[in-house]
VEXDREN-2710 file (C-alpha; in Angstrom, 1 decimal):
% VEXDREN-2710
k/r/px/py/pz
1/UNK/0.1/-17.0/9.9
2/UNK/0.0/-14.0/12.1
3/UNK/2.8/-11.5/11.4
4/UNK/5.9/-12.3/13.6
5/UNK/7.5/-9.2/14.3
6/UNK/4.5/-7.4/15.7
7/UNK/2.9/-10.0/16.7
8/UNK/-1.1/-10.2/18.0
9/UNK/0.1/-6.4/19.4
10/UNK/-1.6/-3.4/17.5
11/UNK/0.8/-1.0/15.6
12/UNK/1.0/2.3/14.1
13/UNK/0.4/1.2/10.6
14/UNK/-3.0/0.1/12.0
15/UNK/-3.2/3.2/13.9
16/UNK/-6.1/5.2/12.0
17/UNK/-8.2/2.3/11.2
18/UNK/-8.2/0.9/15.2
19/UNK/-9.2/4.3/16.4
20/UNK/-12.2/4.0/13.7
21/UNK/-12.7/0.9/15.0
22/UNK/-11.9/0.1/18.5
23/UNK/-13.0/-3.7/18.3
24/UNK/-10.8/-4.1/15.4
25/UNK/-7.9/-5.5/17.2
26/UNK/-9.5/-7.9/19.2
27/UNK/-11.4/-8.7/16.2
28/UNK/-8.5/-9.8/14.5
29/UNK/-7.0/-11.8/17.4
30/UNK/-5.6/-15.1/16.4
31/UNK/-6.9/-15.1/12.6
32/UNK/-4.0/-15.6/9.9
33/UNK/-2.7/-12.3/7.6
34/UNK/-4.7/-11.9/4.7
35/UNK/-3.3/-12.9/1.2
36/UNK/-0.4/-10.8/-0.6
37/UNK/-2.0/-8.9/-3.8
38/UNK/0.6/-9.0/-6.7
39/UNK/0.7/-5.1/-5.6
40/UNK/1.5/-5.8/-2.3
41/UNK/4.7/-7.9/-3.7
42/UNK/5.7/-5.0/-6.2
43/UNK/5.6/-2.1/-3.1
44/UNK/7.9/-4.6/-1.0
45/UNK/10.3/-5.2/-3.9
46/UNK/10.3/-1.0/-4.6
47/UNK/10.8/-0.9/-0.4
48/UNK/13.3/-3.3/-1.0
49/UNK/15.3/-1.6/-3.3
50/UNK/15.0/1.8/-1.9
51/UNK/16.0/1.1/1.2
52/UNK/19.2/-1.2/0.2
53/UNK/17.9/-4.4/1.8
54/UNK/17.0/-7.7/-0.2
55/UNK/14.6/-8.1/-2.5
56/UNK/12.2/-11.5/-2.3
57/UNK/12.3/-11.6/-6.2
58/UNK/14.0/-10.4/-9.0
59/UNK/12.7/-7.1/-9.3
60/UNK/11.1/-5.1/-12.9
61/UNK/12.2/-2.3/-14.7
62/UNK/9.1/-0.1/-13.6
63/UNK/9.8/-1.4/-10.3
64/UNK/13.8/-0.1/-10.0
65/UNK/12.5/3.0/-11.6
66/UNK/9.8/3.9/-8.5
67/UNK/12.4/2.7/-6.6
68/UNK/15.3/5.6/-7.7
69/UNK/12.7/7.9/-7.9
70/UNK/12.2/7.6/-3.6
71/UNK/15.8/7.8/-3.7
72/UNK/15.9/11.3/-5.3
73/UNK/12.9/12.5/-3.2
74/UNK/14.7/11.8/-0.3
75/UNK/18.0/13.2/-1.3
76/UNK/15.9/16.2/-1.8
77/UNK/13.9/16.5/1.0
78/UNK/16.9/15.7/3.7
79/UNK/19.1/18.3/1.9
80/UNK/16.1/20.9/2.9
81/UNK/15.8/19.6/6.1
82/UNK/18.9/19.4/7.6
83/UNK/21.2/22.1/8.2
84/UNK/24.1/20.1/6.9
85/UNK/24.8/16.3/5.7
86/UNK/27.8/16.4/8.1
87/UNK/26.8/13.2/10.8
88/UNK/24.0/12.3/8.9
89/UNK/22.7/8.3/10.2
90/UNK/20.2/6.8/7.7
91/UNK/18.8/3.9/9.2
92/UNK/16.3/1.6/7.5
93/UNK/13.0/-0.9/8.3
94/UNK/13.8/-0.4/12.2
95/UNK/10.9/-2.0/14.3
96/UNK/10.4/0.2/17.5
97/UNK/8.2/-0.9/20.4
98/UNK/7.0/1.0/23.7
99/UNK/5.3/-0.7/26.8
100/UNK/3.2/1.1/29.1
101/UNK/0.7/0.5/31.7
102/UNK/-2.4/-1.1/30.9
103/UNK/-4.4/1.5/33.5
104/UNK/-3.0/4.9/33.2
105/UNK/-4.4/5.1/37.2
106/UNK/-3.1/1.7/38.3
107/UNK/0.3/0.5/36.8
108/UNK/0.1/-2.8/38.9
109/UNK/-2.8/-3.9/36.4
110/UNK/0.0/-4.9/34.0
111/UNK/1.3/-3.8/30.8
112/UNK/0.4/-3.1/27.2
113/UNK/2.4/-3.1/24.0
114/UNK/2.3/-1.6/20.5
115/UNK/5.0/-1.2/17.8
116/UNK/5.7/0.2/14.3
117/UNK/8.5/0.0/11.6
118/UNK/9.2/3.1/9.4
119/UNK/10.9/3.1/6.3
120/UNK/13.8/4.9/6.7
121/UNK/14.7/7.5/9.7
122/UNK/17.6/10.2/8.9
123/UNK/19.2/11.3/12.3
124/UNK/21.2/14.3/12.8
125/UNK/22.5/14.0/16.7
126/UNK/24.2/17.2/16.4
127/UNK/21.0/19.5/15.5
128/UNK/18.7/17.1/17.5
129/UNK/16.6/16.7/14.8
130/UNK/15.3/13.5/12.8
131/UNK/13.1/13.0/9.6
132/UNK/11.1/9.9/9.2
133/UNK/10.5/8.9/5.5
134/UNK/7.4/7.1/4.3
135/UNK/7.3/5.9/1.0
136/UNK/3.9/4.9/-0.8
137/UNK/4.3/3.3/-4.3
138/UNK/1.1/2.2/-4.8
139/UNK/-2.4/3.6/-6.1
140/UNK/-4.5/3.9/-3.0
141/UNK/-4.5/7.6/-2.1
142/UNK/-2.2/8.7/1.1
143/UNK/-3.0/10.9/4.0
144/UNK/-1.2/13.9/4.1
145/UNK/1.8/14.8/6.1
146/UNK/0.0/17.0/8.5
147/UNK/-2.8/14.5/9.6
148/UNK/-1.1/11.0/9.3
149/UNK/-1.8/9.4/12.4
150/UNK/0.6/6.4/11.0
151/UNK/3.4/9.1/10.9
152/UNK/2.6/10.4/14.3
153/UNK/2.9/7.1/15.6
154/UNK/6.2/6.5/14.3
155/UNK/7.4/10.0/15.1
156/UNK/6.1/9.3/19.2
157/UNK/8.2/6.0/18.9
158/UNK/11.2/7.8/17.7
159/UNK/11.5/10.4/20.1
160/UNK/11.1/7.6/22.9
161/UNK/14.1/6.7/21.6
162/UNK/16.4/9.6/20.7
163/UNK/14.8/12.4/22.9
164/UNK/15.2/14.3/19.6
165/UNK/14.0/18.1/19.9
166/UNK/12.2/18.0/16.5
167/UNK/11.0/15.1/14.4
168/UNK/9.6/15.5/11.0
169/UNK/8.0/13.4/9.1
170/UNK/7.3/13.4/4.8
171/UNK/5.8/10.8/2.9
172/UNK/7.5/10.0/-0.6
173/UNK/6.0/8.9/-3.7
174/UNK/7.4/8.2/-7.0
175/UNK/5.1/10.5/-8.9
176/UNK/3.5/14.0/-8.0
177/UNK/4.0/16.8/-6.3
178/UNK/5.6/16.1/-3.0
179/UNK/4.5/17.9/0.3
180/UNK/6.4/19.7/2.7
181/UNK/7.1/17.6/6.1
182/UNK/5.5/17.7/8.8
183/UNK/7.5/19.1/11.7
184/UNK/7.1/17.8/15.6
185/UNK/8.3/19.7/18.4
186/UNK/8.5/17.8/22.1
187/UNK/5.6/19.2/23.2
188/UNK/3.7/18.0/20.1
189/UNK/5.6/14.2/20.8
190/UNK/4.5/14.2/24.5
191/UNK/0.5/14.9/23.4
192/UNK/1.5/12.1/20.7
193/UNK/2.4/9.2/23.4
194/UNK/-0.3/9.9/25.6
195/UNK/-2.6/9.7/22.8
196/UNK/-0.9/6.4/21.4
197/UNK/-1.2/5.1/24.7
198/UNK/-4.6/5.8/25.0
199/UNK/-5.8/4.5/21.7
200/UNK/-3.8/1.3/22.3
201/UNK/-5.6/1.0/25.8
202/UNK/-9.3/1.3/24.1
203/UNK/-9.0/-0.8/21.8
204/UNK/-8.1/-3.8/24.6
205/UNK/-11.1/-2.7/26.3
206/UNK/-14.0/-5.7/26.7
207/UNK/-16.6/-3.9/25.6
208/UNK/-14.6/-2.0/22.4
209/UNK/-17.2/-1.4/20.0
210/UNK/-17.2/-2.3/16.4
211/UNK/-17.6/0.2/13.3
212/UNK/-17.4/-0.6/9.8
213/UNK/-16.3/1.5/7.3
214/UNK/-13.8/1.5/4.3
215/UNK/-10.6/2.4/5.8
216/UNK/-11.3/0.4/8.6
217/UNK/-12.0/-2.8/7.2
218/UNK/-10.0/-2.7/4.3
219/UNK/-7.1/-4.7/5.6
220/UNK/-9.0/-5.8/8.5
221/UNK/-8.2/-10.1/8.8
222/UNK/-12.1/-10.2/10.3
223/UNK/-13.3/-9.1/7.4
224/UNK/-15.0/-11.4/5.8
225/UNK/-17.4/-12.7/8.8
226/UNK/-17.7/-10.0/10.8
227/UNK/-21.1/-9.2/11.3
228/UNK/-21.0/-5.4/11.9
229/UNK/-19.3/-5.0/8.5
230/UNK/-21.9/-7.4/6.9
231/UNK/-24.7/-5.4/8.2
232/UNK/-23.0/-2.3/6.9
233/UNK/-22.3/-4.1/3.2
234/UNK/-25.7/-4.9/2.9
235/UNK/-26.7/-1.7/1.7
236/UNK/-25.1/-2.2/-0.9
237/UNK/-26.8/-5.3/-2.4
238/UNK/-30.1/-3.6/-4.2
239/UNK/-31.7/-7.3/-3.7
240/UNK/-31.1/-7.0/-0.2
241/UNK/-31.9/-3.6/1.3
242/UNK/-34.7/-1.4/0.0
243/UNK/-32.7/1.7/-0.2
244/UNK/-31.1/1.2/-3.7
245/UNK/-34.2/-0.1/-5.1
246/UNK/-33.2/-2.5/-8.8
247/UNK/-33.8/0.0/-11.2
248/UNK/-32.1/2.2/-13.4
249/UNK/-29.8/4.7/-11.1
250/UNK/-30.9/7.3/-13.3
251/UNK/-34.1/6.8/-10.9
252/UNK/-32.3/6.9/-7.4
253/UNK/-32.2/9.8/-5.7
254/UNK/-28.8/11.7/-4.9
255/UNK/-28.4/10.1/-1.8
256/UNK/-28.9/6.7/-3.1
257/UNK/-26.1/7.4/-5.8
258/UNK/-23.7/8.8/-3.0
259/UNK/-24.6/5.4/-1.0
260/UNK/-24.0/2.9/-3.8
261/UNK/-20.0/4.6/-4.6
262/UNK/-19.6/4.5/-1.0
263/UNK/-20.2/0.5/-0.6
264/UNK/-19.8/-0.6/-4.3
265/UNK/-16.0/-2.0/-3.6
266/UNK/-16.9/-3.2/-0.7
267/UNK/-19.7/-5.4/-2.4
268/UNK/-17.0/-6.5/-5.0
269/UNK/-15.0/-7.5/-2.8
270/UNK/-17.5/-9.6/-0.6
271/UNK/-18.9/-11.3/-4.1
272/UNK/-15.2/-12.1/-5.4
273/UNK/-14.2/-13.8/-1.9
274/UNK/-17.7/-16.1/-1.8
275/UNK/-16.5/-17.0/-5.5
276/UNK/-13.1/-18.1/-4.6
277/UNK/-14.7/-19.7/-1.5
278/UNK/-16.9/-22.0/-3.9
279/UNK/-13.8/-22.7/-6.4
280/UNK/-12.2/-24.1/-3.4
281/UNK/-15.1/-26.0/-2.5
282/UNK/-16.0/-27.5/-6.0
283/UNK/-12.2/-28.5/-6.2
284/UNK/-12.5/-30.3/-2.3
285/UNK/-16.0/-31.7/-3.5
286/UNK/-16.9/-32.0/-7.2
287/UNK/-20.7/-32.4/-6.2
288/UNK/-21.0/-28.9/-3.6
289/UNK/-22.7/-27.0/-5.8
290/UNK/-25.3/-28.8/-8.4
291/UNK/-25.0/-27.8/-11.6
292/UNK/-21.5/-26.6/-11.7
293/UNK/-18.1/-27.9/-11.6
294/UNK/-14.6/-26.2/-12.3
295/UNK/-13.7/-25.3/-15.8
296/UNK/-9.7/-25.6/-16.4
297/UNK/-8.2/-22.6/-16.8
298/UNK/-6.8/-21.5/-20.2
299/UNK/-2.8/-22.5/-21.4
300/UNK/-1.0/-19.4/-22.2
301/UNK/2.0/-19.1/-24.2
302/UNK/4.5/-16.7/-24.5
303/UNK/7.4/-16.5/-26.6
304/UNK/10.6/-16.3/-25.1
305/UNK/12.9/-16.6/-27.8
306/UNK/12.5/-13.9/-30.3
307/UNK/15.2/-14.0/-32.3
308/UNK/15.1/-17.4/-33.2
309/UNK/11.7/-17.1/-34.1
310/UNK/12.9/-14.3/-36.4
311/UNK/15.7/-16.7/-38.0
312/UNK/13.0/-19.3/-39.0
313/UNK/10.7/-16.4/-40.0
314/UNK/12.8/-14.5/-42.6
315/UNK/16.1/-16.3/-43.2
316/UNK/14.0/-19.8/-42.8
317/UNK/10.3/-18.6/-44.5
318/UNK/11.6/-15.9/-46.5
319/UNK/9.5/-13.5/-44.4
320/UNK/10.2/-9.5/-44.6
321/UNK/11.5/-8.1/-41.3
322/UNK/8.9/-5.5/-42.1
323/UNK/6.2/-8.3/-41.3
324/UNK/7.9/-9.5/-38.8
325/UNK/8.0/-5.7/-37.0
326/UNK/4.3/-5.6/-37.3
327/UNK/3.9/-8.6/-34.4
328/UNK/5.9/-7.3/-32.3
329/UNK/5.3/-5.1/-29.3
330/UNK/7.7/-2.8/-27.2
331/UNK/7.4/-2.9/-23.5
332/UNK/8.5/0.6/-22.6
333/UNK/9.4/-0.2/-19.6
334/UNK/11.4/-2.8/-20.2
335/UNK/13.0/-0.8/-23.1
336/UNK/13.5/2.2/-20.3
337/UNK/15.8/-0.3/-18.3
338/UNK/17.9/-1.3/-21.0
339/UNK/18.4/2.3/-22.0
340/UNK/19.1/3.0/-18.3
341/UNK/21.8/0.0/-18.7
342/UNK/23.1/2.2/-22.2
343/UNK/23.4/4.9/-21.1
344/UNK/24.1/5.2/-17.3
345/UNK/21.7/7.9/-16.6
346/UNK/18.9/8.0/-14.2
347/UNK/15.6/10.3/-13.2
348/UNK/15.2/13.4/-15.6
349/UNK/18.5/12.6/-17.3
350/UNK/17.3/8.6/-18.6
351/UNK/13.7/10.1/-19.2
352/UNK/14.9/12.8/-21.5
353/UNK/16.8/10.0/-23.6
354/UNK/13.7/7.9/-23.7
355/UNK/11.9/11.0/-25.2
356/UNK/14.6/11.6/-27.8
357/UNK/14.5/7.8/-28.3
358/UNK/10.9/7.4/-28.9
359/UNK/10.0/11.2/-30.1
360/UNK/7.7/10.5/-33.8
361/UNK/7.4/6.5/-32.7
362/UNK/4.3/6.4/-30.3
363/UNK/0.8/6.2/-30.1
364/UNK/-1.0/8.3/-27.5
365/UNK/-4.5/6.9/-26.4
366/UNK/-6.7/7.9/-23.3
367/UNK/-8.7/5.5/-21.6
368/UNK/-11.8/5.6/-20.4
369/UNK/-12.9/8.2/-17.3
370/UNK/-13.1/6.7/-14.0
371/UNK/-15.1/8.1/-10.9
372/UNK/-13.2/9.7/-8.4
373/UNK/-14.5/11.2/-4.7
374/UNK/-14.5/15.0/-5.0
375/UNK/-11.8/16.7/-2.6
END
């Protein structure tokens, strides 16, 4: 289903990849959201619980932990901003919305719309100043402060509001070094709407041109049959596109090795949603595709009683605890909670007792490198 609070109207979390794209948006015009990833679920729970509103699930231990860690960060960062915490309104997941002409020369041609939400918005009304808060728990790397156009966005909408003098904006994550924010002045804010207008209005345009790329169709909802971004995949696919020739990529050239990187998810991801597509179809029809048919999956178990199984262990079997110890593994996370519970403490304070706790008792092990684009 399409989201209901925006709407089929483009907004500033979509900001960067609709200027890379202006035919996104009409692209994606009445086609449904794409599926939740189980990392998708754990950032709402940690927005959830950062921001003080309600949780869709029971949340886990590493996910309260993220979570008090954006609290600290922005304790932190609005006690450097402000001048005092006198007056101080926090408000939370606020949607904000601006409508404009659709023809900057001919208001009568009628109006556009766009939106965004930001995370949390700290107002000052006596200095005139506001800091918006972004918080990013997941893996995918974030643009900084400085150049966020998804910031900008929300900082434009903000001042529509508030006619603040300065709006800063920081994004917060629960690990790593965080970066200064990003301070607007009105002047900067002005430039900001006019641009947001402007981007909005191109990308209603008839003739807005499609580009794929990665950022750009990552989240896009016309992903997966849009022809521009399947002409631009194909690169990828060495049967497909004599570029990356199938031989060793010892044997491609520089370029080719660049190329491949560059398009490799991409691929992945295109191969993993014609899978799915056919596991859908061989459960709708046990006879589309000859040859195969659908394999149940595998029963798990997991024991969820521990202690009991301990009593029949030892006490019942006359096993040793000590063999008993040896099948058992600790989740540290969930053992961090509990100790959180203990002891009261949080942030530095809970993860100094967890070193005590565990100091002599682990295993250190380092996994395997992984590829990374050069800064």
């Amino acid at each position: 289903m399409i989201d209901p609070l925006r709407g089929e109207w483009s907004s500033a979390s979509n900001a960067l990849a609709d200027r890379l794209c202006r035919g996104r948006h009409q692209a994606q015009v009445d086609l449904p959201e794409l599926p939740r990833s189980d990392l998708g679920e754990a950032g709402t729970v940690i927005h959830a619980l950062w921001t003080g509103t309600e949780p869709p699930r029971e949340p886990r231990a590493d996910e309260m932990e993220k979570a008090a860690a954006l609290g600290e960060q922005e304790v932190r960062v609005a006690e450097e901003f402000f001048p005092t915490g006198d007056g101080l309104v926090r408000i939370v997941e606020r949607r904000l919305w601006h409508e404009f002409p659709a023809m900057s020369n001919d208001p009568a041609r009628g109006t556009l719309k766009t939106s965004g939400r930001f995370d949390v918005a700290l107002v000052h009304p006596e200095s005139r100043r506001a800091l918006i808060c972004d918080g990013k728990s997941g893996w995918l790397p974030v643009t900084p402060n400085p150049s966020n156009l998804q910031l900008r966005r929300l900082a434009a909408l903000l001042w529509l509001q508030l006619d603040s003098a300065e709006i800063g904006v920081c994004i917060l994550k629960p690990v790593g070094k965080r970066e200064p924010p990003c301070v607007y002045n009105v002047p900067d804010l002005r430039r900001s709407v006019s641009e947001l207008e402007e981007d909005v209005r191109q990308s209603h345009a008839p003739d807005a041109r499609r580009t794929a790329g990665e950022e750009q169709c990552r989240y896009c909802r016309a992903r997966e049959g849009c022809p521009t971004r399947l002409a631009w995949l194909a690169t990828a696919l060495p049967a497909a596109f004599p570029p990356l020739p199938l031989k060793t990529a010892r044997d491609w050239t520089p370029a080719q090795r660049v190329l491949f990187l560059e398009r490799e998810k991409d691929a992945r991801d295109w191969l993993a949603a014609r899978k799915e597509e056919i596991k859908s179809l061989l459960a709708e029809q046990p006879d589309a595709v000859p040859g195969y048919s659908l394999k149940p999956g595998r029963t798990l178990e997991t024991i969820i009683d521990p202690q009991e199984v301990w009593q029949r262990f030892g006490p019942g079997m006359g096993g040793s605890l000590e063999a008993f110890m040896k099948c058992i593994k600790v989740g540290k996370s969930a053992l961090k909670e509990e100790l959180r519970a203990l002891s009261g403490h949080k942030g530095k304070a809970l993860e100094a007792d967890l070193d005590i706790l565990l100091a002599g008792c682990v295993e250190t092990t380092t996994s395997a490198a992984t590829i990374e684009r050069l800064k």
